[in-house]
C-alpha positions in Angstrom: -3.3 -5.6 0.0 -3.3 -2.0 -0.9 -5.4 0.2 -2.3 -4.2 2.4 -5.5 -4.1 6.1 -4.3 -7.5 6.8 -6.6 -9.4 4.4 -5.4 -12.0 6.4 -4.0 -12.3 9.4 -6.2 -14.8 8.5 -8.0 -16.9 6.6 -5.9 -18.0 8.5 -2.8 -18.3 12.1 -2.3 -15.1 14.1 -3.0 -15.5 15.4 0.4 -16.1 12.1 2.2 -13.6 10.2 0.1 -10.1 8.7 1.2 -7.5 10.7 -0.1 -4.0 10.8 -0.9 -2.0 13.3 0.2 2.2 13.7 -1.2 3.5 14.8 2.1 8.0 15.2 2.6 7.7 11.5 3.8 5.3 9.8 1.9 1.9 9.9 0.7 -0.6 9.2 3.5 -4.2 8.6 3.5 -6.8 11.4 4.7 -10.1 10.0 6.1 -12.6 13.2 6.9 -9.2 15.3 7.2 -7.5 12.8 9.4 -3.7 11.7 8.4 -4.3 8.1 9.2 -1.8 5.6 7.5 0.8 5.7 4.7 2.0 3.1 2.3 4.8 1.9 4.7 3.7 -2.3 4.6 3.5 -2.6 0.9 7.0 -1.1 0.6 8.6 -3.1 2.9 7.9 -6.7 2.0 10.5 -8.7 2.9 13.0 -5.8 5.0 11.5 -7.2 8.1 13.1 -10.4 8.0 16.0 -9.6 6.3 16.9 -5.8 6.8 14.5 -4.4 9.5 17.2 -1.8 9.7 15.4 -0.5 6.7 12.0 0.0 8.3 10.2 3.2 8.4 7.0 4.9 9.2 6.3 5.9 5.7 6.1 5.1 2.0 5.2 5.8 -1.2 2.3 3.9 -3.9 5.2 3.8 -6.2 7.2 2.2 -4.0 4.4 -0.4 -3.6 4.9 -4.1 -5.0 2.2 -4.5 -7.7 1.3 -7.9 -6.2 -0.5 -6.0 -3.8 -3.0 -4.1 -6.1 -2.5 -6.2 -9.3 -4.5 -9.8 -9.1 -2.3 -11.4 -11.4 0.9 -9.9 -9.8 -0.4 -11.0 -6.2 -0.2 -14.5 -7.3 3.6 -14.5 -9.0 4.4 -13.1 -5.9 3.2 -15.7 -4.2 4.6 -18.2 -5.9 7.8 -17.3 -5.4 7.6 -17.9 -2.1 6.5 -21.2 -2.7 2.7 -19.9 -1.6 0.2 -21.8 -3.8 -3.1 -21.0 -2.1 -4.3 -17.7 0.1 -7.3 -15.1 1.0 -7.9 -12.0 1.0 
């Protein structure tokens, strides 16, 4: 699962708010001004099994399979892996 970079703008505080932040690497979330994690697990869905030599610290949302922010997409996904029931 993974949360669309504007989440959060509008529903806390701007300056309490998780953030997105484009850095050389990828885009990385702010919490209170702390880098804490980029988009690194929703871009690499599958590399870990089959080409961990593509594995990196960092990602960006548009690199990001829509299954994991879009419902309907989730469940395709799923499917095609022959996944017909799961929680989130």
């Amino acid at each position: 699962m993974t949360e669309p970079p504007e989440l959060w703008a509008t529903r806390i505080k701007p300056e309490r708010a998780p953030r997105v932040v484009r850095e050389e690497d990828g885009g990385w979330w702010f919490v209170d001004g702390i880098r804490t994690n980029s988009f690194q697990g929703g871009v690499q869905s599958g590399k870990r099994f089959e080409r961990p030599d593509q594995l990196g610290h960092a990602g960006r949302f548009a690199d990001v399979r829509p299954g994991s922010y879009l419902p309907a997409e989730h469940i395709k996904d799923n499917e095609a892996d022959g996944i017909y029931g799961s929680a989130l």
